[in-house]
Structure formats: C-alpha cells, structure tokens
C-alpha positions in Angstrom: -13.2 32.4 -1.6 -16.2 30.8 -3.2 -15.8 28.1 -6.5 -17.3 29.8 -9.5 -20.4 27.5 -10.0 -20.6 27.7 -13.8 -17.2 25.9 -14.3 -18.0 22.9 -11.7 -19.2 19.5 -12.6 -22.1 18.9 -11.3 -22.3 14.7 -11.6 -18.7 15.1 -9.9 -19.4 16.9 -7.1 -22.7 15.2 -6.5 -20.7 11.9 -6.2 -18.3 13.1 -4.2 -20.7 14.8 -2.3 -22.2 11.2 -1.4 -18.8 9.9 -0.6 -17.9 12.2 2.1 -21.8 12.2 3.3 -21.5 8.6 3.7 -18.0 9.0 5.4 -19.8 11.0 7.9 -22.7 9.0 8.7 -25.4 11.3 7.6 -28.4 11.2 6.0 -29.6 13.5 3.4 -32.3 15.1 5.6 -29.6 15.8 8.4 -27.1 17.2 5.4 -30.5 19.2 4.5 -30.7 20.6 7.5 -27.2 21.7 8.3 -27.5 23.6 5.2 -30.7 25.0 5.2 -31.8 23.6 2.0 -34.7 21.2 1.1 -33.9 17.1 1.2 -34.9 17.6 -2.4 -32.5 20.6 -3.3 -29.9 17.9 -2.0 -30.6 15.0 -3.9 -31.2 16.9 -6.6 -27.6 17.9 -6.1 -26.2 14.6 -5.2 -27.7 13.2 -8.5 -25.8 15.4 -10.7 -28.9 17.7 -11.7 -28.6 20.4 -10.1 -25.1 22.1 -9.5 -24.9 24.1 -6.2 -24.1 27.8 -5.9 -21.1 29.2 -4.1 -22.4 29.6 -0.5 -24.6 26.2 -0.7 -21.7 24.2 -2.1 -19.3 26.0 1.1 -22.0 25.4 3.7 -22.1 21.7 2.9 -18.0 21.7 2.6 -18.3 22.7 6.1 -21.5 20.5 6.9 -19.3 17.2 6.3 -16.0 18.5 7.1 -14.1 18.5 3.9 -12.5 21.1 1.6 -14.4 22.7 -1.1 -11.8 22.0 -3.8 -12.1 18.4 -2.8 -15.7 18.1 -3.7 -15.4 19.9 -7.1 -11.9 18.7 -8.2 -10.6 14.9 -6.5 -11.9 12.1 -8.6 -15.0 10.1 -6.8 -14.4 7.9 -3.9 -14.5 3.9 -5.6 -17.2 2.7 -3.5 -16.5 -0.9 -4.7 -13.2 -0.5 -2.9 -15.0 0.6 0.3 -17.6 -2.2 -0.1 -14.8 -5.2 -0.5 -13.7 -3.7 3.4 -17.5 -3.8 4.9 -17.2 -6.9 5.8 -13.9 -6.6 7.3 -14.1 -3.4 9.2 -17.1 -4.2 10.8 -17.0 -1.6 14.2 -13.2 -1.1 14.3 -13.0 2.9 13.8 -9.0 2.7 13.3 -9.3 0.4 10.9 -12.4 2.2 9.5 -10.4 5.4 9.1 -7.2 3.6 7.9 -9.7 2.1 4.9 -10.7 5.7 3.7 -7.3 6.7 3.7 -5.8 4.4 1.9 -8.7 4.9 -0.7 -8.2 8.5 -0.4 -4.8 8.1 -1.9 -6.0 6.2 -4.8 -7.9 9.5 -5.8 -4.9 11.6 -5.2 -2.7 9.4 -7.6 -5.3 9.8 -10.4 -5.9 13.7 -9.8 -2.0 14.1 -9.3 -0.9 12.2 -12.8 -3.8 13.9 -14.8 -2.8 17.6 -13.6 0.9 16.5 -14.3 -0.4 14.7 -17.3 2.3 11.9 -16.7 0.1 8.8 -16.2 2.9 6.2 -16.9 2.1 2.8 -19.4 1.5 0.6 -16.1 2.2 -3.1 -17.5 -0.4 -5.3 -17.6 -0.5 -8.1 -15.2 -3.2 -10.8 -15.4 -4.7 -12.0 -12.9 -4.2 -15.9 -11.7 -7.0 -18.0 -10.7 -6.2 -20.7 -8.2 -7.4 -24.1 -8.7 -9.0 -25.5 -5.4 -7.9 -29.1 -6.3 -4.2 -28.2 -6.9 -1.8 -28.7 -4.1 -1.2 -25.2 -2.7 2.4 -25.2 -2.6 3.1 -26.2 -6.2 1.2 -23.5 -7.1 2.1 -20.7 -4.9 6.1 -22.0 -5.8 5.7 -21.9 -9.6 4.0 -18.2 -9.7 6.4 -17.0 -7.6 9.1 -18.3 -9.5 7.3 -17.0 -13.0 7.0 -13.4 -11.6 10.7 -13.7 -10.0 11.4 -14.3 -14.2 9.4 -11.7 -15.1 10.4 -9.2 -13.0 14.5 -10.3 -13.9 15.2 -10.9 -10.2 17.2 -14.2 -10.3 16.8 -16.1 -7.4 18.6 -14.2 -4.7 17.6 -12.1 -2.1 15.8 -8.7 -4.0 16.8 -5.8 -2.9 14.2 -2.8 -2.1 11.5 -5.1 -2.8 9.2 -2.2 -2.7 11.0 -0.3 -5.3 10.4 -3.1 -7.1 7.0 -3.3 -7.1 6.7 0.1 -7.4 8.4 0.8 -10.2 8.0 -2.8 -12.2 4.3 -3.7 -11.3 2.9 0.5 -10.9 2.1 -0.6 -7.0 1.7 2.3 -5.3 3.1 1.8 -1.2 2.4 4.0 1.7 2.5 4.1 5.5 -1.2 4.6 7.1 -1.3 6.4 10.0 -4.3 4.8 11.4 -3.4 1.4 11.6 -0.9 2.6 14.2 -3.8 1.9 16.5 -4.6 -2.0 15.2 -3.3 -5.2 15.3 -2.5 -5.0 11.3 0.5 -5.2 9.3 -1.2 -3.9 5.9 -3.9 -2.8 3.7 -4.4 -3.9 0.1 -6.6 -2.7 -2.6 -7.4 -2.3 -6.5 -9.5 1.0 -6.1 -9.3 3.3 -9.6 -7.6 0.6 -11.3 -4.2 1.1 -9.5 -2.5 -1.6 -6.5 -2.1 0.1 -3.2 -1.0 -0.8 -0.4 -1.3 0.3 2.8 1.6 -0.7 5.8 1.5 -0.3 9.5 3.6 2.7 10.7 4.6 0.7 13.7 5.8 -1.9 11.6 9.0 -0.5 11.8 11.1 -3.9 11.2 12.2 -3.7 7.6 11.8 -7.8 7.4 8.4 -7.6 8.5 7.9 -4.7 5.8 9.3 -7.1 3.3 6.9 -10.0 4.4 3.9 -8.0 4.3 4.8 -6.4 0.6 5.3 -9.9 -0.7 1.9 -11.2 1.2 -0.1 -8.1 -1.0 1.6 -8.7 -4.1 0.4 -12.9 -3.9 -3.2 -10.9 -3.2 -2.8 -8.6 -6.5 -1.8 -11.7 -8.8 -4.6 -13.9 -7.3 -7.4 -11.8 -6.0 -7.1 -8.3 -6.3 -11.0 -7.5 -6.7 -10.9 -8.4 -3.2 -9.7 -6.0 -0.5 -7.3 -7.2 1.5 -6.6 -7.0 5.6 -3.0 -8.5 6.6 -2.1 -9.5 10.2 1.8 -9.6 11.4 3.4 -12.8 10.8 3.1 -15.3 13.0 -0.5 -14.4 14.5 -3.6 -16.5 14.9 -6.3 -15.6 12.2 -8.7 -16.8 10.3 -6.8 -18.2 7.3 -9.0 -18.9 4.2 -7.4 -20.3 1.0 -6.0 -17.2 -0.6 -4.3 -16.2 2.8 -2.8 -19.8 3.0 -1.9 -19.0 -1.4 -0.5 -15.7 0.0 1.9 -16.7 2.5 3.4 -19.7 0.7 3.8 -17.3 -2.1 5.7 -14.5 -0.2 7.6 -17.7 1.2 9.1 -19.0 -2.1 8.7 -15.4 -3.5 11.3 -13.8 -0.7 13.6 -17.3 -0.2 13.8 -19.3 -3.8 14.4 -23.0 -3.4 17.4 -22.5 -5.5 18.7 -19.4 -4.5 18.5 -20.3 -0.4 20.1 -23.8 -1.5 23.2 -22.3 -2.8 23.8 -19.5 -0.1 23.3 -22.5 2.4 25.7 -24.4 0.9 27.8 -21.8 0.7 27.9 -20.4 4.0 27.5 -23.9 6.1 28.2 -27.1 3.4 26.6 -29.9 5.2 23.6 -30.5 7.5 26.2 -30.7 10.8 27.4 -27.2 10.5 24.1 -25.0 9.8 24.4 -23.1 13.1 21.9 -20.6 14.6 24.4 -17.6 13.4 24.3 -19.5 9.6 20.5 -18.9 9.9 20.6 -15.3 11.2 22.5 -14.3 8.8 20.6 -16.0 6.0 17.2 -14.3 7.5 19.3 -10.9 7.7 20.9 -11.4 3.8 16.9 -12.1 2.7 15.2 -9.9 4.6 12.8 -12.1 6.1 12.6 -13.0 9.9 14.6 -15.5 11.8 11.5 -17.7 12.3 10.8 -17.4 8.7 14.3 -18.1 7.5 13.9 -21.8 10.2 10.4 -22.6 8.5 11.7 -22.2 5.5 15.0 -24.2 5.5 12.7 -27.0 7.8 10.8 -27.2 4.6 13.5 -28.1 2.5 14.9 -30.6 5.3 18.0 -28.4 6.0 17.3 -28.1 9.6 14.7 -29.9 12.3 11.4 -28.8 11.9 11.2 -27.6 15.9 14.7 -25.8 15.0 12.5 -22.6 16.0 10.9 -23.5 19.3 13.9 -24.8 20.3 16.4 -22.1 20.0 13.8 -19.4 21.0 13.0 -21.9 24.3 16.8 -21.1 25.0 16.2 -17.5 25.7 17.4 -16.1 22.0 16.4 -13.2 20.9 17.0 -12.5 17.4 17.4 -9.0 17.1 19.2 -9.0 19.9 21.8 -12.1 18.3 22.1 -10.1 15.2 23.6 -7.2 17.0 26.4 -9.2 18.8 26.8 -11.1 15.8 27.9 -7.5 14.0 24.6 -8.1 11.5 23.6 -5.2 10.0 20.0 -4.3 8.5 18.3 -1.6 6.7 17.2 0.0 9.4 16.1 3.5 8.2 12.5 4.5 8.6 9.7 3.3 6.2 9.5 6.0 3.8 5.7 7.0 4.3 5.2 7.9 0.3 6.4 6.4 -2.7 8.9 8.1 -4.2 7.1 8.8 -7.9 3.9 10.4 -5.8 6.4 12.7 -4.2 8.6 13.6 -7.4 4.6 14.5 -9.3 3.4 16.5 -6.2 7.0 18.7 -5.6 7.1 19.2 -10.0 3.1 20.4 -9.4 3.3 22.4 -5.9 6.9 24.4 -7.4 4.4 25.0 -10.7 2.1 26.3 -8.7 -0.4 24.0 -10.0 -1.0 23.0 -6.6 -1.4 24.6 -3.5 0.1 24.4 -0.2 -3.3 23.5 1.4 -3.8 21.0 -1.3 -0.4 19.3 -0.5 -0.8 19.0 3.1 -4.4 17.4 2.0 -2.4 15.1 -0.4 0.1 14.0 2.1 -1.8 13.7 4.7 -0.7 16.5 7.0 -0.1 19.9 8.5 1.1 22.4 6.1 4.3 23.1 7.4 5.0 19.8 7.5 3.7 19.2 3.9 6.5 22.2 2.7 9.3 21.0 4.5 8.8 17.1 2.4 8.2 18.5 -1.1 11.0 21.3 -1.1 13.9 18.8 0.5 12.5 16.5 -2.4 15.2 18.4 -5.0 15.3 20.8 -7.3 13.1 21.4 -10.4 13.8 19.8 -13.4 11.5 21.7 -15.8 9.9 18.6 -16.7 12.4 17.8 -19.2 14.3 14.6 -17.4 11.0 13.3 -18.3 11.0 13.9 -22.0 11.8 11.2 -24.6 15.8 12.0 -25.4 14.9 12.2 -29.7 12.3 15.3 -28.6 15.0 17.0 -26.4 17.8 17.0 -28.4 
C-alpha cells in the first residue's frame, strides 16, 4: 500500500532519508540510480523541497532497506549521537550495528510517548564538571554520595538498580543484540535528549549488569554529550580521566563507605575474622563482584590489598563458592526492554495505534515474537491507571 504523499512531511522524510542512506553506505548518485530518478530529484528530496510520490518514496524504501512508514513517521536519526561513536567504532561492524540500534531506540521512545501522548516530566539532572586538579576519589565519593541522597537510597546495597534509574533519573536500559559479538559490556548515549543505555546480552551476570549501569550513570552526571563505549570489568583499556571518574564512582556508588563499614562489622567484627565466605557474601548482598567487593574493602584497609590474587591463586572460583556456600543471586535473565517502553507499546499495539509490523520494528524482532511480548505484558487498562485520581473520580 502506497503513503498518501500530500499528508507526508517532506523536511522529515528527507532527513530520515539521509540517515538510513548514510547507514547504508551510499551515495546519492547510487540511491539515484537504484531508483531511477535524477541525483537532483534526490537531493532535492533529501533537502526537504521536494516531497516524493508514492512509488518513488517505496522504490527508495526498498533501495536502502527500510520500511516506508519509517521514513515518513520515526523522528530523524540524532547524527550528533552517531558522530560522538565515529571515533570509537572505527571498522568494528558489530559494534557499528550495535551503535545504530541503540540510537534507533532513542527514536522509538520519542515516536512511542508522542503517539501515546504520555511523555513523563523527566527530572532535571545537571551535569557535573570535574575539576582536573581535584583528587579523583574525593570527587567521584562525594557525587556518589549526593545522588545516593537524592535518589533516597541510604547507604545500603540498592536494590534493582536499574529500576532505579529508570524510573528516578528517565534512563532508558536495553539489551543490544549486536554487542553479543564484541568485547563490550555497554553502550551509553544522550541522543534526543533522553539517557540510554545499551548492555551486552551475554553479560548475563546480574553483578556485572549492576557495575556496568552504575559505570553509565557516572558518564550521564559527568559527560553525557559524549558517547560512551564500556569494557567488562577488570579488562585492559585505555582509561582516560572520566573512565578513571566513572569507575571510582560506580565504586563508592554500589559499596558506600558507611554502609559496607557497618555490614562488615556486622557480619565479621574485627580484622582477624573477615573470611573469604564474609566477602562473598558481602559482594553477593551488594551486587558487585567478588573482586570488586576485595578492592573495595582493601581500600578501606579491611583486608590486604593482594587479598584477591591471593585467594583466586588458590584455585577459588567465586561463582562456584557462592553455590556451596548456599548464596543465592538474582539470576533471572536481563530483561531486554524497560518495563515503561513495553507498558506504552502493548496500551498502543491493543489501540491499534500501532501495528504488528511496527512492533516487531520497535522491539527489534520477528513478528510473532513481537505478539507473544506485548500480549503476556497484561491486560488493558483503558489508560485510566494513568490519569490523575481528582480527574477520575
């Protein structure tokens, strides 16, 4: 079925038209060509002055492999966000592909909150500048300790840190299939005004998860005009000074000076009886990792600073431990959506608003599969859980 040209807007699918022209490595004469129009017909319609009839505007749908409806109704690709990753991406395809689609699902999230119009009163965080001459673990320790305040999390372990951020700081957290095939943890970016994050499927450890989120959260209070490429914990990288900001931050973020001080004290008293199952179960109760958890309480002069190397030279293998040791984590899956983008695209796919096409484009897959996730969602509410209590009553 072809769009009905007079109701299109023309400067939005010319820059979307760039976008995905771009994405394919093409040139305008080779777009040209595919479609059997002039090079100047093309720019003309790339520039937003000239809007393209049915069959020209499905030919070069087809030309660069995209829908039709995505050219003429998803917000335009932020090329800013795509120009902070050049650098970064250099010739890695994965990670290439893993970059458009977690910029991909910045447009859904604005196309998705328009057509529900429910775009929520996301709180304003400022962004902190780091001063070169300070000493970097001062710093990173008092902002983590300001947002713990702000956020009313105490200073014990959090729980769901990603609800957290999702519903406190309007962070919006998926799983990217691509980076499956790298070396990366996660993603981060501020494309279309809104945080998103982007983790490693394979990253299926729910402490690592927990690392990573609190890593890209330092990076949104710090630098988030910058885009953002996280490695696992632990590996060798090139580690300039926000990276160094961004690790002591998830650090004192995830494992409070206070908080860990007291759940010590409680669980071991003294020095001479922190054991290595008193650690475990620390790392387990703050959801970082065992090696993490011994860095951390090394810092604070709890244990010896080899304390790591040492117990892992003995053969122990912390997952392993925690299983004998009857410690239970979290260990469902990583939920590959955050919950308020699902909730918005099951309320607009049973309204019909949206298609089953366009939520298997939304989510990222197959149709069927795309079915199955929005009607096990729940049940419609009619919208009206959403309305302020004074208007429904």
């Amino acid at each position: 079925m072809q769009p009905e040209t007079p109701s299109l807007d023309p400067g939005l699918v010319g820059r979307n038209l760039v976008g995905a022209r771009k994405r394919a490595s093409l040139t305008q004469s080779q777009v040209a060509e595919r479609v059997g129009i002039s090079r100047a017909t093309l720019v003309a319609i790339e520039n937003g002055q000239r809007p393209p009839n049915g069959a020209v505007l499905v030919a070069i749908a087809d030309a660069l492999g995209v829908r039709v409806r995505d050219l003429v109704s998803l917000p335009p690709t932020d090329e800013e966000a795509l120009v902070r990753f050049r650098g970064i991406v250099r010739t890695d395809d994965a990670l290439r592909a893993a970059v458009d689609a977690i910029v991909d699902f910045g447009r859904y999230v604005v196309l998705i909150e328009g057509k529900a119009a429910k775009k929520p009163a996301r709180r304003s965080v400022p962004t902190v500048t780091l001063d070169p001459d300070s000493d970097v673990n001062d710093a990173a320790e008092q902002l983590a300790l300001a947002e713990r305040a702000r956020l009313n999390l105490g200073d014990g372990p959090i729980p769901r840190l990603r609800t957290v951020l999702e519903q406190s700081v309007g962070m919006f957290v998926f799983t990217i299939a691509e980076l499956a095939k790298t070396k990366i943890a996660g993603l981060f970016t501020f494309a279309n005004d809104i945080p998103l994050v982007g983790l490693n499927p394979a990253q299926r450890d729910a402490r690592r998860a927990c690392w990573t989120l609190a890593h890209e959260y330092a990076h949104f209070l710090t630098n988030r005009f910058d885009a953002e490429v996280t490695y696992p914990e632990g590996s060798r990288r090139s580690r300039d000074a926000y990276e160094v900001f961004a690790d002591r931050f998830a650090a004192f973020f995830l494992m409070p000076t206070s908080g860990l001080t007291r759940r010590l004290l409680e669980v071991a008293g003294d020095k001479r009886n922190i054991s290595v199952a008193n650690i475990l179960s620390l790392a387990a109760e703050f959801e970082v990792s065992f090696r993490a958890m011994c860095e951390r309480l090394a810092e604070l002069d709890r244990i010896p600073r080899d304390t790591y190397e040492y117990v892992m030279a003995r053969g122990l293998r912390p997952m392993e431990a925690e299983r004998q040791l009857g410690i239970k984590r979290d260990e469902e899956p990583f939920a590959p959506y955050p919950q308020r983008y699902l909730y918005l695209l099951s309320m607009l796919y049973r309204d019909g608003e949206i298609s089953e096409g366009d939520a298997a484009a939304f989510l990222r897959t197959d149709r069927l599969n795309a079915r199955e996730i929005l009607e096990s969602f729940g049940e419609p509410s009619d919208g009206w859980l959403d309305e302020p209590l004074v208007q429904l009553r």
